[in-house]
VOBA-1610 file (N, C-alpha, C; in pm, whole numbers, padded with zeros to 5 digits, always signed):
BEGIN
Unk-00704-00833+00382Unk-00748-00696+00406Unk-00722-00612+00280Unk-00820-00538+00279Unk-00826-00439+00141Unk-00739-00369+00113Unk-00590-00330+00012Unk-00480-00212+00024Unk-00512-00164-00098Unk-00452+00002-00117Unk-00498+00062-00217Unk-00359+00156-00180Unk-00328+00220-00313Unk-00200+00297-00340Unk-00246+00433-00363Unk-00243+00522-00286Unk-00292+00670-00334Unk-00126+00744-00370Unk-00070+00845-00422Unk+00043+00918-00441Unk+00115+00888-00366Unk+00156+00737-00399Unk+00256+00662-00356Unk+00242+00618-00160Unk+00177+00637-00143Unk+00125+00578-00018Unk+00027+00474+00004Unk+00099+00341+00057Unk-00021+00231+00059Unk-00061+00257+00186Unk-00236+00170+00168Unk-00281+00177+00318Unk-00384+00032+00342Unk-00373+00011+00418Unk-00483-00122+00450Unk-00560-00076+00555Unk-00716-00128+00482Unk-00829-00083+00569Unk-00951-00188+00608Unk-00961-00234+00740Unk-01048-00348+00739Unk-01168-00335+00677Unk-01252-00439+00581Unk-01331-00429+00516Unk-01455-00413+00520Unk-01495-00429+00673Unk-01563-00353+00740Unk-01664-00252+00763Unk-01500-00150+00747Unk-01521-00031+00772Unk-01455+00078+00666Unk-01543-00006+00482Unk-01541+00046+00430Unk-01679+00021+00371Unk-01726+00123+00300Unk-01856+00137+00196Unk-01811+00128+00036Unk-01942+00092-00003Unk-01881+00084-00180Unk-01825+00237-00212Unk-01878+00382-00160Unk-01830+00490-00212Unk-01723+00490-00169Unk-01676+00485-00043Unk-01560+00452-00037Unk-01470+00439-00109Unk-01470+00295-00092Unk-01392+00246-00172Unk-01399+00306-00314Unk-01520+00319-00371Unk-01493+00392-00486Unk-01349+00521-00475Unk-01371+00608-00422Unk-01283+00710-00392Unk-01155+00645-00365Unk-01146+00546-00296Unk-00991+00512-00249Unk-00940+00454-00393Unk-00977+00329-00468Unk-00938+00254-00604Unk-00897+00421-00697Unk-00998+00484-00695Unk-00968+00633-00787Unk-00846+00721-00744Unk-00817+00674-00628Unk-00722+00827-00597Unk-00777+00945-00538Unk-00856+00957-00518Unk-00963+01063-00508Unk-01032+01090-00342Unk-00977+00998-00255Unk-00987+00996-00136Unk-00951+01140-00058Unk-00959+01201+00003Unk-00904+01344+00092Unk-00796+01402+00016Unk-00841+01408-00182Unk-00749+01465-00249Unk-00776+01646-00190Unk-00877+01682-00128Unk-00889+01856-00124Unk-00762+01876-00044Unk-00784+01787+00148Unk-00702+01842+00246Unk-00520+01775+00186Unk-00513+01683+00095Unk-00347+01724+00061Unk-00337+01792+00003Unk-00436+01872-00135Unk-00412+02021-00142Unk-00356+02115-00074Unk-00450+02084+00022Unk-00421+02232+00141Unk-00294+02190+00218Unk-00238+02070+00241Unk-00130+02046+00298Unk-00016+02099+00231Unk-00003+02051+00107Unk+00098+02039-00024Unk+00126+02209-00043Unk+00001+02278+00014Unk+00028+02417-00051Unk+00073+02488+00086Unk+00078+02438+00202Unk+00101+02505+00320Unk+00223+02457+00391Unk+00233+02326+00396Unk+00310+02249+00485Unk+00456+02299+00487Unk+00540+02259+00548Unk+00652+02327+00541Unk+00709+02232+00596Unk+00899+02179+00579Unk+00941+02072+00687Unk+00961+02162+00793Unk+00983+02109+00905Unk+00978+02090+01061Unk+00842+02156+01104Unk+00779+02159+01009Unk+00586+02240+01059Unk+00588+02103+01197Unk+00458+02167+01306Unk+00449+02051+01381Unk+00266+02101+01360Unk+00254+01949+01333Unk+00132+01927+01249Unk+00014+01809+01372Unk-00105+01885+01394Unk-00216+01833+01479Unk-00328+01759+01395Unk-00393+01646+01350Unk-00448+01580+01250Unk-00555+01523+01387Unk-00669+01593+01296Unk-00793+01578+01418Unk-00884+01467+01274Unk-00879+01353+01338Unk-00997+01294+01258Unk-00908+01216+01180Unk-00781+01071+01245Unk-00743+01067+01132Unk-00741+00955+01058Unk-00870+00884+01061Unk-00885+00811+00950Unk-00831+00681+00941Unk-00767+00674+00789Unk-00665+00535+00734Unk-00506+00605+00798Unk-00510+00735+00830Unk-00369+00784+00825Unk-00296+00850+00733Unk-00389+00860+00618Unk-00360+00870+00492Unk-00284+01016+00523Unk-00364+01123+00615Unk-00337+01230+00576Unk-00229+01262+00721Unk-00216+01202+00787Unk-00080+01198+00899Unk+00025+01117+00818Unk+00028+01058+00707Unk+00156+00988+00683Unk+00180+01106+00539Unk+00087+01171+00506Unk+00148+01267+00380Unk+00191+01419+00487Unk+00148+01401+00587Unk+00241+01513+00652Unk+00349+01493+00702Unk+00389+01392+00732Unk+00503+01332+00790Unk+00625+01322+00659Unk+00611+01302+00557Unk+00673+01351+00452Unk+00748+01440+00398Unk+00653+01516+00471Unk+00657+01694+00417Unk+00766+01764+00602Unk+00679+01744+00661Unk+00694+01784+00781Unk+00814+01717+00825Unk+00818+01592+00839Unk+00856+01499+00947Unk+00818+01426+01065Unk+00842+01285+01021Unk+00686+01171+01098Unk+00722+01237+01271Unk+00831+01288+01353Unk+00828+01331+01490Unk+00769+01452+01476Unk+00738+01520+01397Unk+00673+01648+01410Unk+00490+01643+01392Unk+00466+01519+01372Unk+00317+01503+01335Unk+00274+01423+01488Unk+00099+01425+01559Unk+00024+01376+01552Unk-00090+01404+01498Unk-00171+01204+01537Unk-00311+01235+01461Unk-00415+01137+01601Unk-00541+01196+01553Unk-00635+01143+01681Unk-00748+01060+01623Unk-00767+00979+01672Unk-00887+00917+01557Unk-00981+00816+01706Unk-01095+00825+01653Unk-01187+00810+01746Unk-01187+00647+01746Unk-01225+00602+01639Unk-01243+00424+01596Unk-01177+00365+01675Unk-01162+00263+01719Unk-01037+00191+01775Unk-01004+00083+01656Unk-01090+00016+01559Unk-01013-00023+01457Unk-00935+00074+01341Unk-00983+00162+01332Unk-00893+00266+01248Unk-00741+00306+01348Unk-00738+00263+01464Unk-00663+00392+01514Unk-00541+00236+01488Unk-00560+00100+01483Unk-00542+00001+01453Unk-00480-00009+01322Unk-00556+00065+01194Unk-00542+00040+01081Unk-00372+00134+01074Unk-00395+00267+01138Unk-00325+00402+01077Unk-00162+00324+01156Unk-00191+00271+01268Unk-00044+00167+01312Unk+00040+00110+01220Unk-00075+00020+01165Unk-00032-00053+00992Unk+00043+00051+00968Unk-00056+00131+00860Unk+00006+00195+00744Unk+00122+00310+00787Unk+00115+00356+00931Unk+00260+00408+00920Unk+00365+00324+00901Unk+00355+00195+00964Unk+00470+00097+00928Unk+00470+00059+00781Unk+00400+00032+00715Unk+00418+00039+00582Unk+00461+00144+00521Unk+00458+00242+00550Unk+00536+00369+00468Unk+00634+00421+00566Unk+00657+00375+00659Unk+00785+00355+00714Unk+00810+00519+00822Unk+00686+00558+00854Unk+00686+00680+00943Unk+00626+00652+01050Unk+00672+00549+01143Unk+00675+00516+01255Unk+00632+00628+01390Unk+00698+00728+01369Unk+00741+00784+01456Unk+00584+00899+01498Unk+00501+00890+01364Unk+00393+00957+01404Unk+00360+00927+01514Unk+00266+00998+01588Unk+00228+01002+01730Unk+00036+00968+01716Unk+00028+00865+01762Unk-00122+00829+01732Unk-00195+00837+01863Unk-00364+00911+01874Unk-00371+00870+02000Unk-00539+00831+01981Unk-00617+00773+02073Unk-00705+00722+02012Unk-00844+00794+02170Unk-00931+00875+02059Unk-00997+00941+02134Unk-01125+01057+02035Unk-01231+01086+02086Unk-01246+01202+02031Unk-01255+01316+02106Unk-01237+01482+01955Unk-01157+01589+02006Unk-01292+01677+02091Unk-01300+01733+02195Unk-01434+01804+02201Unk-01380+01883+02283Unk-01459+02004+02277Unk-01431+02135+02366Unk-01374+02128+02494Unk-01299+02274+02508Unk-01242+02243+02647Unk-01394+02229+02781Unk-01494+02281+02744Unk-01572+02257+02862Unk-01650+02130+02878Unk-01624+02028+02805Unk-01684+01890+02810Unk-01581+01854+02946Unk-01694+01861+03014Unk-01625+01778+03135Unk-01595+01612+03202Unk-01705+01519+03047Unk-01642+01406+03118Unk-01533+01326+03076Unk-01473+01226+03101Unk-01340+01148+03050Unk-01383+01085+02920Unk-01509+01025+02906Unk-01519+00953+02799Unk-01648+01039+02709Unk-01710+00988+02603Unk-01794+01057+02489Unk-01832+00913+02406Unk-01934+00957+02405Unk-02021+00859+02283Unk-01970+00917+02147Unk-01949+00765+02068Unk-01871+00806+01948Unk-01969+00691+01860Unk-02046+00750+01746Unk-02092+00635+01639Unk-02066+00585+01531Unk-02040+00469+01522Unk-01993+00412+01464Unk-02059+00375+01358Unk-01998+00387+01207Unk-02077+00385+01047Unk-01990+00261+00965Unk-02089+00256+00917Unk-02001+00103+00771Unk-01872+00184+00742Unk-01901+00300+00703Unk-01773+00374+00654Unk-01685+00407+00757Unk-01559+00445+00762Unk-01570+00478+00846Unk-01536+00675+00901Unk-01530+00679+00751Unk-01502+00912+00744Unk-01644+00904+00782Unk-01785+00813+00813Unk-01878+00898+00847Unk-01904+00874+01017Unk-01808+00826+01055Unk-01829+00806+01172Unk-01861+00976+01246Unk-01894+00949+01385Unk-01877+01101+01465Unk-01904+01104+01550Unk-01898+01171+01707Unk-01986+01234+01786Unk-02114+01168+01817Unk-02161+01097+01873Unk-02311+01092+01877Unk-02429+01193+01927Unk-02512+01203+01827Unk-02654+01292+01852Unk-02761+01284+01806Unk-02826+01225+01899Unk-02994+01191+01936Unk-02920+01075+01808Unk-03062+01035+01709Unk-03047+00968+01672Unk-03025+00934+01541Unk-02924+00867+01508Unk-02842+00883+01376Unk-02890+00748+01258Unk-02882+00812+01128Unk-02901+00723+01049Unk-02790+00615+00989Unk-02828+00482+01031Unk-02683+00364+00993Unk-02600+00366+01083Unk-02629+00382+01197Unk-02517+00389+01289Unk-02509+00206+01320Unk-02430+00149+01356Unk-02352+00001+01382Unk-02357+00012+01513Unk-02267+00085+01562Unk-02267+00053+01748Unk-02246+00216+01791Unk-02317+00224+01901Unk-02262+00356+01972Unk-02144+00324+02120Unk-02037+00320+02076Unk-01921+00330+02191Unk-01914+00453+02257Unk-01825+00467+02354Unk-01758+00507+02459Unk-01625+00528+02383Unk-01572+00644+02376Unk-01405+00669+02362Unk-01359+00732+02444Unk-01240+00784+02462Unk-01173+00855+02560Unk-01225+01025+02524Unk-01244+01106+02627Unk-01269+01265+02555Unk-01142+01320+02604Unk-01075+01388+02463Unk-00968+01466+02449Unk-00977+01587+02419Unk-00981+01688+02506Unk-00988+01845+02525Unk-00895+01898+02430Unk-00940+01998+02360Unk-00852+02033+02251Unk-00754+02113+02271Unk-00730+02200+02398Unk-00632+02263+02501Unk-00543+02206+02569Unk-00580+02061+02560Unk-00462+01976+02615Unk-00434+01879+02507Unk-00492+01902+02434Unk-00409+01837+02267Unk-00272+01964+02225Unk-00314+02043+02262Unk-00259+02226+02212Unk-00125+02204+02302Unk-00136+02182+02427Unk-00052+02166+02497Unk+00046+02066+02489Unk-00008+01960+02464Unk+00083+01851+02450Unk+00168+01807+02326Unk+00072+01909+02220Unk+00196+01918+02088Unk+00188+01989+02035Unk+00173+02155+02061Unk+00207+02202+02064Unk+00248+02255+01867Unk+00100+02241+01829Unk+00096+02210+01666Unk+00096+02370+01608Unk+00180+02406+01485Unk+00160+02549+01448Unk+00060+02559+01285Unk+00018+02342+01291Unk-00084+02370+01172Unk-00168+02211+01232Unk-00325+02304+01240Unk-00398+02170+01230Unk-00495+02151+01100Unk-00487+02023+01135Unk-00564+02005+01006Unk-00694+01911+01049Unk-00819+01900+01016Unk-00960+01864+01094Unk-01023+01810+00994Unk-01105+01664+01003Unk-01223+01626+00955Unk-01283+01551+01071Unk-01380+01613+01127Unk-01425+01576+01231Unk-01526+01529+01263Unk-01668+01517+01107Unk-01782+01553+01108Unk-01914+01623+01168Unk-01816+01755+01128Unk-01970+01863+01240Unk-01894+01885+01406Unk-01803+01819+01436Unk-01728+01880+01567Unk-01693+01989+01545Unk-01647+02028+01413Unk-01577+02138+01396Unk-01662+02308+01447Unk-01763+02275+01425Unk-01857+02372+01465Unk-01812+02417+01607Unk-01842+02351+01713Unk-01801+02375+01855Unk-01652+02397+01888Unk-01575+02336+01789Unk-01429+02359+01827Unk-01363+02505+01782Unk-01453+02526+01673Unk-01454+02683+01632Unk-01479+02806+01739Unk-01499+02788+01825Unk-01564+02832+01934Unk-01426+02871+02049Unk-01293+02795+02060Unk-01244+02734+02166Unk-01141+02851+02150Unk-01082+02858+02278Unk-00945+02940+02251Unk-00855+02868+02142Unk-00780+02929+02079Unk-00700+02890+01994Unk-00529+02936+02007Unk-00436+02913+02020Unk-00353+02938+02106Unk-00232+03049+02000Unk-00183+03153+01987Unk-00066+03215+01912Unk-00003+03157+01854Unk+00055+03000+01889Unk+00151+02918+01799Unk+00085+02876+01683Unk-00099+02848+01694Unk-00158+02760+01572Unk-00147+02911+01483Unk-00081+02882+01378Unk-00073+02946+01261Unk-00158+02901+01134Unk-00217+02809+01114Unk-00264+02766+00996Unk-00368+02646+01033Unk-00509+02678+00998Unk-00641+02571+01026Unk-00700+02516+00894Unk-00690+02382+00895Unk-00712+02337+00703Unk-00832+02259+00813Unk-00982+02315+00781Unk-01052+02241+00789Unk-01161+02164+00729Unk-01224+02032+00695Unk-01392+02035+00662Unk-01445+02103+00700Unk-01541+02156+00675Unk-01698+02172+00700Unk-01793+02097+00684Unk-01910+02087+00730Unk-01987+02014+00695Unk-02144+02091+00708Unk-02139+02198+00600Unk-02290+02201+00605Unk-02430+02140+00603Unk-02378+02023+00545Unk-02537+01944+00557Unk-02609+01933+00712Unk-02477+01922+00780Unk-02498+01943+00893Unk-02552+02063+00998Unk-02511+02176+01011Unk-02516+02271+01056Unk-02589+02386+00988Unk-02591+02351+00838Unk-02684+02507+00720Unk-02620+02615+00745Unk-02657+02674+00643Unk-02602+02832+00642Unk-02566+02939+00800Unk-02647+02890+00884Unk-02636+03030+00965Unk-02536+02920+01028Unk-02506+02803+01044Unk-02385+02740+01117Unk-02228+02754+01062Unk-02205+02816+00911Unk-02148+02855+00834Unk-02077+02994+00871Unk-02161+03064+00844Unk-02175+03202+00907Unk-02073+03221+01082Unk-02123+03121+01132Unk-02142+03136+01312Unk-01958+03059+01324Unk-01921+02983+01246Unk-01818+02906+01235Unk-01674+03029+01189Unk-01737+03074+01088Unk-01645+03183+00998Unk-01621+03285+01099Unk-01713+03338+01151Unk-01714+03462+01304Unk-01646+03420+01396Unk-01637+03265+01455Unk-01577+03228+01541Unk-01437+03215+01553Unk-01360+03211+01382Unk-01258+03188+01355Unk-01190+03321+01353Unk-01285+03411+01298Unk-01236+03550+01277Unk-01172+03597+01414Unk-01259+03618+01462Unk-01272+03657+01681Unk-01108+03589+01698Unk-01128+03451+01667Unk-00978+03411+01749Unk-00853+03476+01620Unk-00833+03489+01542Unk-00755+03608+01508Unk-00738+03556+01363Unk-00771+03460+01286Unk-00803+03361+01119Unk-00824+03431+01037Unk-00786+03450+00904Unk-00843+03497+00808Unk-00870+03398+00709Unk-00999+03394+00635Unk-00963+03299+00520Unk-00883+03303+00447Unk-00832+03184+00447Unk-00737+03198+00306Unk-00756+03107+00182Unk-00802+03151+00043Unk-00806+03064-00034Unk-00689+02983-00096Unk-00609+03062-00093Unk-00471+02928-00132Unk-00506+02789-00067Unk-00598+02693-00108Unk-00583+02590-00050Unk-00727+02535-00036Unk-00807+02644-00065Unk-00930+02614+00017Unk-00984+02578-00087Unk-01085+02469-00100Unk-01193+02417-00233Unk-01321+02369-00146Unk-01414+02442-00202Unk-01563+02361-00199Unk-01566+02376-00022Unk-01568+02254+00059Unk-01593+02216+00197Unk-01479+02236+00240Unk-01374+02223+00218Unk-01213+02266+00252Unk-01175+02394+00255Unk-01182+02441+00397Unk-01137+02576+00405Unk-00990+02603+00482Unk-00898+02653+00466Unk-00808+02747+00522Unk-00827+02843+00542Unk-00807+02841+00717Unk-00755+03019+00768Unk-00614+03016+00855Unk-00551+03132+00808Unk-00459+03123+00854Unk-00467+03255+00944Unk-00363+03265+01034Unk-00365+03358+01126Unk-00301+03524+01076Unk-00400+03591+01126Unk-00356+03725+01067Unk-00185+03814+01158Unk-00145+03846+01085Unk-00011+03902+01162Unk-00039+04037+01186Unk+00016+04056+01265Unk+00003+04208+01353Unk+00072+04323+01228
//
């Protein structure tokens, strides 16, 4: 299986469910270098940290660092990724992260499970809708309400790559404790007025942008104080 060393964190990723860009990015270093930006510049120890979308783990085991691996979970839709991020916490020795394997969707999705599609890569996985280009298989995952993610840990920083979920989750109550939202965007997806409609949504629940952190598709808002 494929391992690669980013800022001192190894990770193994079945080969799979990687692409040549990919991998390009992972051999470089250059993998989700924006959101440890935004971590590195926000994080704090005992932060309790919510990781929507998470991948190799890469970015639940650099919060666990910072934070502390009992103060982190992360949610990841794949069931071989959610497989992989098992690994690599044991390899970097932060066990204690909290992994759960599902995707995140609004509190008014009412059923238990959600079509989730599955890509060579696997950051392009997502959500399924109508009909997608390169998709591998369309599964069934568990659907995890983001109000009872809120509840159950009760996070005062999340951090999101979700592809394009983020749009609808922008939308959701957001609870007084979340203090700090490091998210993607994904305009290719949604265009300008979904941009717009995302930024309003964040505002309403009480967010301000914040650029400390934010680059390009990587935005931070943090919560405005009274």
């Amino acid at each position: 299986m494929p391992r690669y060393s980013i800022d001192g964190i190894d990770l193994e990723i079945p080969h799979h469910c990687l692409n040549d860009n990919l991998e390009q990015q992972l051999q470089n270093e250059l993998y989700e270098w924006k959101e440890v930006n935004g971590l590195k510049r926000h994080l704090k120890k005992g932060d309790r940290v919510l990781d929507l979308g998470g991948g190799a783990g890469f970015i639940a085991i650099q919060a666990a660092r910072i934070a502390g691996a009992a103060n982190v979970a992360t949610v990841e839709a794949n069931a071989d990724m959610v497989d992989a991020i098992g690994r690599n916490l044991g390899l970097n020795q932060v066990e204690e992260v909290r992994v759960l394997h599902g995707a995140v969707v609004p509190d008014d999705f009412l059923q238990d499970s959600v079509d989730f599609d599955i890509k060579p890569a696997f950051w392009s996985s997502a959500l399924a809708a109508g009909t997608r280009k390169g998709v591998v298989q369309r599964v069934q995952v568990p659907a995890l309400r983001l109000s009872d993610l809120f509840q159950a840990f009760e996070p005062n920083l999340v951090i999101m790559d979700v592809e394009g979920a983020e749009r609808n989750l922008a939308r959701q109550n957001w609870p007084d404790m979340v203090q700090l939202v490091i998210m993607e965007i994904h305009p290719q997806i949604y265009q300008p007025v979904g941009i717009r409609d995302l930024f309003d949504d964040m505002s309403k629940a009480g967010f301000a942008y914040m650029p400390w952190g934010s680059r390009g598709n990587l935005v931070v808002f943090q919560r405005l104080v009274e």
